[in-house]
C-alpha positions as CSV (number, residue, x, y, z in Angstrom):
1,X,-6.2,123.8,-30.8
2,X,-5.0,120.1,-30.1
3,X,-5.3,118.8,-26.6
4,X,-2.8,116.4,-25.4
5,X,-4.1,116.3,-21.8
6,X,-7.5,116.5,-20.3
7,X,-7.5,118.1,-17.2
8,X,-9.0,116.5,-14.4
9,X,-11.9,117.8,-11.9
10,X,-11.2,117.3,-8.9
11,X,-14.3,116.8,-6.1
12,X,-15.8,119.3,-3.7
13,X,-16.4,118.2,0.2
14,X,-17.8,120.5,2.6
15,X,-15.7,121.1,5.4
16,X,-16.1,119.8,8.7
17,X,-16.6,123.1,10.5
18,X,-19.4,124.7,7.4
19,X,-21.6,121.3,8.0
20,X,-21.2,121.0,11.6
21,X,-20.9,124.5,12.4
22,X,-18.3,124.9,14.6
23,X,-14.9,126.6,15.1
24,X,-11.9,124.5,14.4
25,X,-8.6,125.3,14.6
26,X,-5.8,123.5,12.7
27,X,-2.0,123.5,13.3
28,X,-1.4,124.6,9.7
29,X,-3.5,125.9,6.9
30,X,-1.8,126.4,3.7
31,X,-3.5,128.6,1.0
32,X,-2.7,127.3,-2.2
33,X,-2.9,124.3,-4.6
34,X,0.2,124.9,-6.9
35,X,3.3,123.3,-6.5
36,X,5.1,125.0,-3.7
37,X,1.8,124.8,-1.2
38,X,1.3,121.1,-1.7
39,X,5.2,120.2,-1.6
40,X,4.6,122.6,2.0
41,X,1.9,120.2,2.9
42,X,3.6,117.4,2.1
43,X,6.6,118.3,3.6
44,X,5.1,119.6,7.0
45,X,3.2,115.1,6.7
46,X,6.6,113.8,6.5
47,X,7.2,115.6,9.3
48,X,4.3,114.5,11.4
49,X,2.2,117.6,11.0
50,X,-1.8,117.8,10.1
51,X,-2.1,120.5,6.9
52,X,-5.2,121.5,5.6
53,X,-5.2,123.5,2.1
54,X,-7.5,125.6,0.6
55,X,-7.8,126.0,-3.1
56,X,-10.1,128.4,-5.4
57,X,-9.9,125.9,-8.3
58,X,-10.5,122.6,-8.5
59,X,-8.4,121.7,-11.4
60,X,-4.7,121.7,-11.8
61,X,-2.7,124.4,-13.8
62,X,-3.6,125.5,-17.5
63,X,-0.4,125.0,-20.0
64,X,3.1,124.0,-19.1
65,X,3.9,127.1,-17.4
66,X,6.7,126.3,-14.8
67,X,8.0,123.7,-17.3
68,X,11.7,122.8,-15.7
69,X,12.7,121.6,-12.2
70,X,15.7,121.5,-11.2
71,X,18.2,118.9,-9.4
72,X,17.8,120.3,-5.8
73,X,13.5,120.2,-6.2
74,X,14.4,117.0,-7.4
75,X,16.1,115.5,-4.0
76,X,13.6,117.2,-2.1
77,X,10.0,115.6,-4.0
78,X,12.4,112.1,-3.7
79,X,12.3,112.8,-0.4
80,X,9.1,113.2,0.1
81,X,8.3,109.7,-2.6
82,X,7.6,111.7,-6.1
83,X,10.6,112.3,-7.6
84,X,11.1,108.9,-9.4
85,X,7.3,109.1,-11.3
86,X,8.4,113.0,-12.6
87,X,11.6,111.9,-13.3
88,X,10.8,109.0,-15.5
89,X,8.1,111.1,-17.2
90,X,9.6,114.1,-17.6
91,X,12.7,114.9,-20.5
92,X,15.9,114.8,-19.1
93,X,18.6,117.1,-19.9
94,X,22.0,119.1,-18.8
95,X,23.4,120.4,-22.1
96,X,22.2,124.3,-22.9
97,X,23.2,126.0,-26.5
98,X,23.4,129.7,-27.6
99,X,22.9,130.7,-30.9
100,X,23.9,134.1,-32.4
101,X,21.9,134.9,-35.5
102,X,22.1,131.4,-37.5
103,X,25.7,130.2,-35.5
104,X,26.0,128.1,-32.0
105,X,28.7,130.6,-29.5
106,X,28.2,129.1,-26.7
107,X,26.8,126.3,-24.5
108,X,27.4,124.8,-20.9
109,X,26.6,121.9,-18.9
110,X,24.5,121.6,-15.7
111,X,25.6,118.9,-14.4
112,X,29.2,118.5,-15.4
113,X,30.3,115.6,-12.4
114,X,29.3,112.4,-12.4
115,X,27.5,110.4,-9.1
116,X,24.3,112.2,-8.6
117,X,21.4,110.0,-8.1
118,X,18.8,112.9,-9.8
119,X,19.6,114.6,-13.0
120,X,20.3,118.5,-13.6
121,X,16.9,119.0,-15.2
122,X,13.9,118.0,-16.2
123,X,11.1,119.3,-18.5
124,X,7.6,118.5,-17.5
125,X,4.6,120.4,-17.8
126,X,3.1,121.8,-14.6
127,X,0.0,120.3,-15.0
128,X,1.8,116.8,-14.9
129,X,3.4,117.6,-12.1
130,X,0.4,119.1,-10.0
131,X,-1.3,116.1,-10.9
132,X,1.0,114.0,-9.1
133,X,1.5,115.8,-5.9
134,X,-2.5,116.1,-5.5
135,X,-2.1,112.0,-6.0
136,X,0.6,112.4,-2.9
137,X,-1.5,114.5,-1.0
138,X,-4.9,112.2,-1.6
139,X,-2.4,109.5,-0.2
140,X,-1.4,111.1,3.1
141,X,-3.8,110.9,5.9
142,X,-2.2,114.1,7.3
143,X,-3.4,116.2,4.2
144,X,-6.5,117.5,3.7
145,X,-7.1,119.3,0.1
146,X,-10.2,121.1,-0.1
147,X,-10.9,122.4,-3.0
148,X,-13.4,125.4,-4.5
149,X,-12.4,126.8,-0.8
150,X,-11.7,130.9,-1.4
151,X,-10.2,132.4,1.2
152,X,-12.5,136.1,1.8
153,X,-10.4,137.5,4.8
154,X,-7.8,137.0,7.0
155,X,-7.5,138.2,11.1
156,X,-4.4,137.5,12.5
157,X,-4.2,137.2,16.5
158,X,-1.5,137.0,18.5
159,X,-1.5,132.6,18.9
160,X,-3.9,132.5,15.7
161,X,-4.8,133.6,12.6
162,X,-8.7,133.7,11.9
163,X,-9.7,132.5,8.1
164,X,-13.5,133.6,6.1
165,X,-13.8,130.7,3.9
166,X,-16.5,131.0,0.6
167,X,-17.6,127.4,-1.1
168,X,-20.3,126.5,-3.1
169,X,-22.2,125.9,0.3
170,X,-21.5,129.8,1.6
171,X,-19.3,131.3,4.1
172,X,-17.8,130.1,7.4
173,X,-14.4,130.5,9.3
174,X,-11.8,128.3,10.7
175,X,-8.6,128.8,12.8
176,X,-5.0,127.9,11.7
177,X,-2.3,128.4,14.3
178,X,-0.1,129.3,11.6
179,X,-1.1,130.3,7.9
180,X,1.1,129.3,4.6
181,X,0.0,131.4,1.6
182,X,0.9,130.1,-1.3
183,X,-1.0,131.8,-3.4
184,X,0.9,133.1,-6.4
185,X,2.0,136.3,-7.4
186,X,-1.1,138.1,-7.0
187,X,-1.3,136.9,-3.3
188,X,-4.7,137.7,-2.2
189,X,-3.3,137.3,1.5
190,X,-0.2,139.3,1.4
191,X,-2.3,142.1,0.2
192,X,-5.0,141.6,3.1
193,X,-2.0,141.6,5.8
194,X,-0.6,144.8,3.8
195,X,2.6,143.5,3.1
196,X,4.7,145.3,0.7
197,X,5.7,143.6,-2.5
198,X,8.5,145.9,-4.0
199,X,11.0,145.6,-7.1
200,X,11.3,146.1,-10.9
201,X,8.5,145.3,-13.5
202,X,9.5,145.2,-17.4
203,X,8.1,146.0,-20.1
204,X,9.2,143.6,-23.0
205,X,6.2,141.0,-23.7
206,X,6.7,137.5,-24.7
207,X,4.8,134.7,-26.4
208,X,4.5,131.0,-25.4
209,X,3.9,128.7,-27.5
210,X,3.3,125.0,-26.3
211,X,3.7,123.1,-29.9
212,X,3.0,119.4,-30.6
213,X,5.2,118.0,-33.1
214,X,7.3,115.5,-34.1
215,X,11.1,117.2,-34.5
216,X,14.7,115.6,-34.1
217,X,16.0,118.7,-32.6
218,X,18.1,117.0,-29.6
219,X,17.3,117.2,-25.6
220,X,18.5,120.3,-25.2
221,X,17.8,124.1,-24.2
222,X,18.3,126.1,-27.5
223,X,18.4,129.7,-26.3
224,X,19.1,132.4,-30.1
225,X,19.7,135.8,-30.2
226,X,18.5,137.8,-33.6
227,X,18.2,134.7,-35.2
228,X,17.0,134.6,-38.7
229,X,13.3,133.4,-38.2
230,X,12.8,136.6,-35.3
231,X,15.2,139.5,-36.2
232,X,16.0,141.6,-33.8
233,X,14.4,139.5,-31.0
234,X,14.8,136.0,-28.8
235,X,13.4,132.6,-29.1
236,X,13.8,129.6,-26.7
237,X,13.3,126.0,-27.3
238,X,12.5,123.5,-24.9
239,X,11.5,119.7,-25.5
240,X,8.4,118.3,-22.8
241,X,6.8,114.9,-23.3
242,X,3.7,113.9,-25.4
243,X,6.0,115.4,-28.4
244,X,5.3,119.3,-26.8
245,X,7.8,121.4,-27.1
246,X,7.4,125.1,-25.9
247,X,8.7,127.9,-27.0
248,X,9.0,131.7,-26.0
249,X,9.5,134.2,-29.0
250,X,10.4,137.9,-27.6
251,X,7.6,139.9,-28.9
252,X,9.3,143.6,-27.4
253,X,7.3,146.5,-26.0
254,X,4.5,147.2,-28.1
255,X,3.2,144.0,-28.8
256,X,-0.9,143.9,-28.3
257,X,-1.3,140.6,-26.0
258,X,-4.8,139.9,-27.3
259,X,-3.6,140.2,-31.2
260,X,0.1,137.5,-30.5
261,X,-2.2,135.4,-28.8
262,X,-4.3,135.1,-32.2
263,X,-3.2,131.4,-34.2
264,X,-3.2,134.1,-37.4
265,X,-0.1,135.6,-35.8
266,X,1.4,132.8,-33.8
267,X,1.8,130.0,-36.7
268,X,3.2,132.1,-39.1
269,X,5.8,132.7,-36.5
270,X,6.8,129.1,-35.3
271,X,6.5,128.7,-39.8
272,X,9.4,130.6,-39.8
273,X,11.2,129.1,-37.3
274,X,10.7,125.4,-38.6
275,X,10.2,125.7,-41.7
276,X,7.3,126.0,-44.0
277,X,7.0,121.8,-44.2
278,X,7.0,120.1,-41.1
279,X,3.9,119.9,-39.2
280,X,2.7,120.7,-36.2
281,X,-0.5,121.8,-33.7
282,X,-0.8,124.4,-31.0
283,X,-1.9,123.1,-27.7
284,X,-1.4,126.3,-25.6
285,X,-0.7,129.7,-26.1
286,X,0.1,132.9,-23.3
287,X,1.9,136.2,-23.4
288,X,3.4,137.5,-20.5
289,X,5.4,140.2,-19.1
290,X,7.2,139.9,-15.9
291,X,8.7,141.4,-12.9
292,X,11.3,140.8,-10.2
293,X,10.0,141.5,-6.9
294,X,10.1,140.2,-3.4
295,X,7.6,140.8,0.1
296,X,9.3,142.7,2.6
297,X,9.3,140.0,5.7
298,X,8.5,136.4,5.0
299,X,7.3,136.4,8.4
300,X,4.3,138.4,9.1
301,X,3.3,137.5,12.5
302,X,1.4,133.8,12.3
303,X,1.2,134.2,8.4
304,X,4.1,133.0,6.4
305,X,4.6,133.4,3.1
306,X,6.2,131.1,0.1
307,X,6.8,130.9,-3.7
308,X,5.5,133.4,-5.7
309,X,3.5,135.2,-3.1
310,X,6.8,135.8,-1.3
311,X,9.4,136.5,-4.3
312,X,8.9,136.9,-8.3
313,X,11.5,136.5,-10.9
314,X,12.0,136.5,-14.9
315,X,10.9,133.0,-16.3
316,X,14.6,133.0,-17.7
317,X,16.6,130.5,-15.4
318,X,13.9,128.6,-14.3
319,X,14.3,130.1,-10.8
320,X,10.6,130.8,-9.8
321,X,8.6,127.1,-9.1
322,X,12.5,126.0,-8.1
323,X,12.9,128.6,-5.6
324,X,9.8,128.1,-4.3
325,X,9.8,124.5,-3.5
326,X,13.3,125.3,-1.6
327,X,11.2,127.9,0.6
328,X,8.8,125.0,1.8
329,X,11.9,122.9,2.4
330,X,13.3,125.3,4.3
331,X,9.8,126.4,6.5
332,X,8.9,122.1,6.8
333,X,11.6,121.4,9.1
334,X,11.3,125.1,11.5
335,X,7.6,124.6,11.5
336,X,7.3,121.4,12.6
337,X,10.1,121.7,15.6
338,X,8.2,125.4,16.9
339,X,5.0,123.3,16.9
340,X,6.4,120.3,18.8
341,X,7.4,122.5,21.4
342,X,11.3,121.8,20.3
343,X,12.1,125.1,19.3
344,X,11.1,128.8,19.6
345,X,9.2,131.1,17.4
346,X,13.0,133.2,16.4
347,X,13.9,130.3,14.4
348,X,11.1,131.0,12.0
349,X,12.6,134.4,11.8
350,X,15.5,132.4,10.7
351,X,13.1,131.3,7.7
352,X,13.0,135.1,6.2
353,X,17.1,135.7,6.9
354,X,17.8,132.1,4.7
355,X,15.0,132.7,2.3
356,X,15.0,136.6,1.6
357,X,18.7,136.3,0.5
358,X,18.0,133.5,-1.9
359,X,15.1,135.8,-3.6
360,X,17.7,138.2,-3.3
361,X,20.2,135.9,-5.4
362,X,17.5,134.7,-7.6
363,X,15.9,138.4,-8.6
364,X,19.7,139.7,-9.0
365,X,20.4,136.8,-11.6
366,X,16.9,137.6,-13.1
367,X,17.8,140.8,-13.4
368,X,20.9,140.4,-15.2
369,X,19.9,138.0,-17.9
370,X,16.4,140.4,-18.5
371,X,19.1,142.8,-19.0
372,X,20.7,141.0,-21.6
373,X,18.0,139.3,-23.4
374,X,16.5,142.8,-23.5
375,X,18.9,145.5,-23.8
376,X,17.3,149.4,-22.8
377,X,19.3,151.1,-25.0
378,X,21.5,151.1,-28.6
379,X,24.7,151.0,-26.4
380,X,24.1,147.9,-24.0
381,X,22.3,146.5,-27.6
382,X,26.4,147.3,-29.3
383,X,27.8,145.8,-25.8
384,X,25.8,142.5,-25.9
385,X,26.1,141.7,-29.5
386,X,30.1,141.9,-29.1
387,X,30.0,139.6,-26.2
388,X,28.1,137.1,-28.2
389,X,30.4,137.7,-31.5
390,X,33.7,137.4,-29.2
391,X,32.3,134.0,-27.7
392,X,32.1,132.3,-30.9
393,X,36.3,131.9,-30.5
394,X,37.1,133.8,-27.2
395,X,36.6,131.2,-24.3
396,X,36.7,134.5,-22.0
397,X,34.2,136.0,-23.2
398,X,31.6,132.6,-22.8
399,X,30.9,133.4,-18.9
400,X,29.4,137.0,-19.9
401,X,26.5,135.6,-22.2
402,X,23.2,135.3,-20.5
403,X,20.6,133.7,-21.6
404,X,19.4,132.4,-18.2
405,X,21.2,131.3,-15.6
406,X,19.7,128.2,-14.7
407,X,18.1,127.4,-11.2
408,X,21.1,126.6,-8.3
409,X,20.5,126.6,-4.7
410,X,21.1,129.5,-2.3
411,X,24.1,128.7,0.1
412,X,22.9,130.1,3.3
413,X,26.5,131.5,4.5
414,X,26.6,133.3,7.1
415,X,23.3,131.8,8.5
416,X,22.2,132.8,12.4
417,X,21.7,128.9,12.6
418,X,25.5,128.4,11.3
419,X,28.3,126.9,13.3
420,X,32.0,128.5,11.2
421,X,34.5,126.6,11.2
422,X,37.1,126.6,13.8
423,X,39.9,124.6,11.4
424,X,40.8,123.7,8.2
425,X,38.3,121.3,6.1
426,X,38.5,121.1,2.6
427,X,35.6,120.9,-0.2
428,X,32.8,122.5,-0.6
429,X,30.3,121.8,2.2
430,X,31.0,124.7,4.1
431,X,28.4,125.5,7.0
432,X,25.2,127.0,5.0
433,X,26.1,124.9,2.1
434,X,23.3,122.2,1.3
435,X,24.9,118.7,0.5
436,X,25.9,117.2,-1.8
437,X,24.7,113.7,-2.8
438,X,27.2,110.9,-3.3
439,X,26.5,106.8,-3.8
440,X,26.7,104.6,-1.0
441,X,25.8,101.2,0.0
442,X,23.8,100.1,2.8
443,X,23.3,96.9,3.8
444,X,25.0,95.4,0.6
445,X,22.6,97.6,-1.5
446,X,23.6,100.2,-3.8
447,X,21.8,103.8,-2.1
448,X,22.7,107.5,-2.1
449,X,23.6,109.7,0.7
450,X,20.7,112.4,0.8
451,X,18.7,108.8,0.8
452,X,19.8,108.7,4.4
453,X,19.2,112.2,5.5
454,X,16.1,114.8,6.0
455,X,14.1,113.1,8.8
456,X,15.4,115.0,11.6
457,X,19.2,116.4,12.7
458,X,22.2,114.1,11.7
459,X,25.7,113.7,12.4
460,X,27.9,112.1,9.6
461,X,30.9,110.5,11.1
462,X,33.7,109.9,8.7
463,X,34.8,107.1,11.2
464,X,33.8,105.8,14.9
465,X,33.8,108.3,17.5
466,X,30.3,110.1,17.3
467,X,27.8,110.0,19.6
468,X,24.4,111.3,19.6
469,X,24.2,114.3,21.3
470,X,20.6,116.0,22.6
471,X,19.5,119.2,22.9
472,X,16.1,119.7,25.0
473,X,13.3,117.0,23.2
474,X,15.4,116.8,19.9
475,X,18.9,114.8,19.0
476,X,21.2,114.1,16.6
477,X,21.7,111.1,15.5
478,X,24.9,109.3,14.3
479,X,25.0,108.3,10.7
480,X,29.1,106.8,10.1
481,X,30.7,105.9,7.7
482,X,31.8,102.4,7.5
483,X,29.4,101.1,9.7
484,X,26.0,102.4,8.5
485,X,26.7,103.0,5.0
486,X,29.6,102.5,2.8
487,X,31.3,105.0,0.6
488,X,31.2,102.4,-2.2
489,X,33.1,104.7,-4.9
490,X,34.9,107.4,-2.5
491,X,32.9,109.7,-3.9
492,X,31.7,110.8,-1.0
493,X,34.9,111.1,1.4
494,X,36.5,113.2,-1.7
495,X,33.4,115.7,-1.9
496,X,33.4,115.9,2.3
497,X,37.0,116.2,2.4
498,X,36.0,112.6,4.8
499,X,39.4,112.5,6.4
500,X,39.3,109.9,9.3
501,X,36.9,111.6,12.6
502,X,36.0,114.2,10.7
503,X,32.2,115.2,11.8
504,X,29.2,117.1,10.2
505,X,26.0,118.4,11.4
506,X,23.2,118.3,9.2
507,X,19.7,119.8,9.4
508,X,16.9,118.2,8.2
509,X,16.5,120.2,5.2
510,X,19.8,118.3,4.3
511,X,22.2,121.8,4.9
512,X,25.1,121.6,6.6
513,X,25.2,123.5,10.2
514,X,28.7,122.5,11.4
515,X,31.3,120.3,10.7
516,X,34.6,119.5,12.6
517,X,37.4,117.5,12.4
518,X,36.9,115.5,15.7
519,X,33.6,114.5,17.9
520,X,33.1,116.9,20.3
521,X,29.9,116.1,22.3
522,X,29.9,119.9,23.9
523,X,30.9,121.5,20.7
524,X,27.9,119.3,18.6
525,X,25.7,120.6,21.3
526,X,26.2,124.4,21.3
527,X,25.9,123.5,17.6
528,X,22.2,122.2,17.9
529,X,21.2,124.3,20.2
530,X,22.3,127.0,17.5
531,X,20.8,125.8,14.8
532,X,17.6,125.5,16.4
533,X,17.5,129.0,17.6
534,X,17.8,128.5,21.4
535,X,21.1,131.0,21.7
C-alpha cells in the first residue's frame, strides 16, 4: 500500500517519581493520548492547571479514522491556538448529497448563515490532527506527555486516586488528585473502577477505505443508497488532503473482516465505484462494526471520564471525536474552579447532568440514522426506500432521509447551573444555549465575538450599565458593546436580540447562564453563584 504520511516516534522519558523514587502527586493526570485527552490537557493549561498524560503508544493514530470536525471543536481548538493550522490544512466543506440508486434526492447545508469566523466542517485525518495538538502540548510548560506510560491499576481514595504505572524501565505509582481517562472505547480504567458501559451493539460491518487519487468529484459529502457499484448496500465519500479520500462501503452482516480487508476484495470494489480507468492506491484499510453505548456516571468519585471511554456512537454524523472534545470543554472550566478552591466538588456533578444528556442526544441520533442506513427487516427496507423515492420531488419528505446527522452541539436546557429567564428576549441564546459567534471590531480591528470569551465568567452588555459582579474568589467581568468591541455588521445585536441594556452571563465554556434585559448586580450574582454550584 502507498504511504502518504510517516508517522512519527515520539521519545520516551522516565518519569520523575520511577528515577527518583518517590511518590508524587499531581493535580490532574489524564489517561490518554488521542484527541479528546490532549484537548483536556490543554484546556485544563489555558486555564492555569499542571496535567500530566499517560499514553501506551508513542505514536499518533493509524488511518484517518475520526476524519471530520466540526464548527463547535473548531471554536474550542481556536481557543486554545490550533484551530487556524487544522483549518488551513484540512478540506473545507458544508454542502452534503444523497443519492438514491444512480439519482441525487436530497442534500442540505451545514452552515446555511453567513458570519462565522470557522467553517461547518472540515476533513482531516486524525493522525494530522494528533500531530498538532502533541506540537501544542510539547509547547505548554503546564503539560507533561509521557509516553510508553501503561496504566496497570487504579485505587481511588477519598482526596486521591492512586495510579500503577508500567514503562520500559518497570513499574512505579504516582498520585493524581483527580484522574481523566480518556482512553477510548475499550477504557481499561472504566472497567478497573467497574463502571457499567450499557446500550446497543450492531451487527452490520463496514469497510474503510482511505484511497489516494486524483478525482474532480467536488468538496462534498456524497452519502448513496443501493447505488449501482454496491447493490443493495451504502457507500460514503469523503475528500481529505494529500489527494485521500475515504470511503465506507456497507459490507452487511456476514461479511468475514479478515477476507474485506484483503486488496483482492477491496479494489475490485472502489473499480466499480470509479470506474475501471482512473487510478488510484490504497493507503489504509479497516472494517468495523459499531455500537451506541454510554457509562453510567461520568463521575466516579475522583475519576472522570471523557470521549469514547464515557459515550460511543455510529461513525455516521461524525458525532464521536466531536462530542468528545465538547466533554473536555465542558470538565476544563469545573475542574480548574473546584481545584482553585472557587467552587465545590457538586459542580463536577454538574459535568455528568450537561454531558450524559448530550451522549444521550448523540446515541439517539446514532441510532436513528443506523436504523436507516441499515434497515432490520423487508418492511422498514419498503419504508426507507419510499422516503428516498418521495424526496426526489416531495420537499416534505427531505427531513426524513438519514444518512447521518451531522455533529451539532448539545443545548444544555434545563441545566442545574441555568438562570430561566424572567422576561421576554428574543433569539436563540436561551440559558444552556452555547453562543453563537458574530464579527466584531476591537480596537479598529476586524475580530469575532467567541475571540473575546472562554477565559473566565463574562457579562456582555448590550450598552453601559454593567458592572462586574463577584462571587467568593471568582467575577464576572464586563465585556459591552460599544465600548469594548463593536458590532461592526449588527450581526451580533440581531443573533442576541442586543436591544439597548440587555445583559448576558457567560461561562467560560462560552454557554450562556443567564441573560436579562437590565443590569441587576443581585440578580448577576445569585446567577454566578448558581452557575458555579454554590446554591
Amino acid at each position: 500500500m502507498l504511504h502518504t504520511y510517516t508517522y512519527p516516534q515520539y521519545a520516551y522519558r522516565p518519569s520523575p517519581e520511577q528515577t527518583e523514587g518517590r511518590r508524587i502527586r499531581h493535580p490532574v493526570v489524564v489517561v490518554g493520548a488521542g484527541p479528546v485527552g490532549m484537548t483536556q490537557a490543554l484546556d485544563l493549561a489555558w486555564r492555569g492547571v499542571p496535567t500530566v498524560i499517560l499514553d501506551d503508544n508513542n505514536t499518533v493514530s493509524v488511518g484517518s479514522r475520526a476524519v471530520c470536525y466540526a464548527k463547535r471543536p473548531l471554536e474550542i481548538w481556536d481557543r486554545l491556538g490550533v484551530a487556524a493550522d487544522l483549518v488551513a490544512q484540512g478540506v473545507q466543506w458544508k454542502v452534503g448529497k444523497v443519492f438514491f440508486r444512480d439519482e441525487l434526492v436530497y442534500q442540505f447545508d451545514l452552515l446555511p448563515e453567513d458570519h462565522h469566523k470557522m467553517p461547518a466542517m472540515i476533513n482531516l485525518q486524525q493522525y494530522y490532527l494528533e500531530e498538532r495538538l502533541v506540537r501544542a502540548c510539547d509547547e505548554s510548560a503546564l503539560v507533561d506527555l509521557r509516553w510508553k506510560h501503561k496504566v496497570l491499576a487504579v485505587q481511588p481514595h477519598d482526596d486521591h486516586v492512586e495510579l500503577t504505572v508500567e514503562t520500559p524501565d518497570g513499574l512505579f505509582k504516582m498520585e493524581a488528585a483527580w484522574l481523566i481517562a480518556c482512553d477510548g472505547a475499550h477504557s481499561d480504567i472504566r472497567r478497573m473502577v467497574g463502571a457499567e458501559f450499557t446500550g446497543q451493539f450492531f451487527q452490520d460491518r463496514f469497510l474503510i477505505a482511505d484511497v489516494v487519487m486524483k478525482a474532480d468529484f467536488p468538496t462534498e459529502r456524497w452519502f448513496w443508497f443501493d447505488p449501482p457499484f454496491h447493490r443493495g448496500q451504502s457507500v460514503l465519500l469523503h475528500k481529505q488532503c494529500d489527494n485521500v479520500w475515504r470511503i465506507d462501503f456497507q459490507l452487511g452482516w456476514d461479511a468475514d473482516p479478515n477476507e474485506e480487508k484483503k486488496p483482492e476484495r477491496v479494489i475490485p470494489r472502489i473499480q466499480a465505484m470509479l470506474g475501471p480507468d482512473v487510478p488510484f492506491e490504497l493507503e489504509w484499510v479497516s472494517v468495523y462494526q459499531f455500537a451506541c453505548r454510554r457509562i453510567d456516571r461520568f463521575r466516579h468519585g475522583r475519576v472522570i471520564f471523557a470521549g469514547d471511554a464515557a459515550h460511543q456512537v455510529s461513525p455516521f454524523g461524525a458525532r464521536g471525536a466531536n462530542s468528545g472534545v465538547q466533554d473536555a470543554d465542558n470538565l476544563g472550566w469545573k475542574l480548574a474552579a473546584v481545584l482553585a478552591g472557587q467552587a465545590p466538588e457538586a459542580l463536577l456533578d454538574s459535568y455528568h447532568w450537561e454531558r450524559a444528556r448530550a451522549a444521550d442526544d448523540n446515541i439517539a441520533h446514532s441510532t436513528r440514522s443506523t436504523d436507516f442506513i441499515t434497515p432490520k427487516s423487508r418492511a422498514s427496507l419498503r419504508l426507507r426506500n419510499a422516503v428516498l423515492e418521495l424526496a426526489r420531488s416531495e420537499p416534505f419528505a427531505r427531513p426524513l432521509v438519514n444518512s447521518g446527522r451531522l455533529s451539532t452541539p448539545t443545548p444544555y436546557l434545563g441545566s442545574p447551573l441555568n438562570t430561566p429567564d424572567v422576561e421576554a428576549i428574543g433569539g436563540r441564546m436561551v440559558p444552556g444555549m452555547f453562543c453563537a459567534d458574530a464579527p466584531v471590531e476591537v480596537d479598529g480591528r476586524a475580530g469575532w465575538l467567541l475571540e473575546l470569551l472562554g477565559r473566565g465568567f463574562v457579562l456582555l452588555s448590550f450598552g453601559p450599565g454593567a458592572q462586574p459582579v463577584r462571587v467568593g474568589d471568582v467575577q464576572a467581568t464586563v465585556l459591552q458593546v460599544g465600548r469594548d468591541l463593536h458590532d461592526r455588521l449588527g450581526v451580533l445585536t440581531e443573533r442576541y436580540d442586543g436591544q439597548p441594556g440587555t445583559v448576558y452571563l457567560i461561562r467560560p465554556d462560552q454557554y450562556v447562564a443567564a441573560r436579562w434585559r437590565r443590569f441587576d448586580a443581585e440578580a448577576v450574582r445569585a446567577a454566578l453563584a448558581r452557575a458555579l454550584a454554590l446554591t
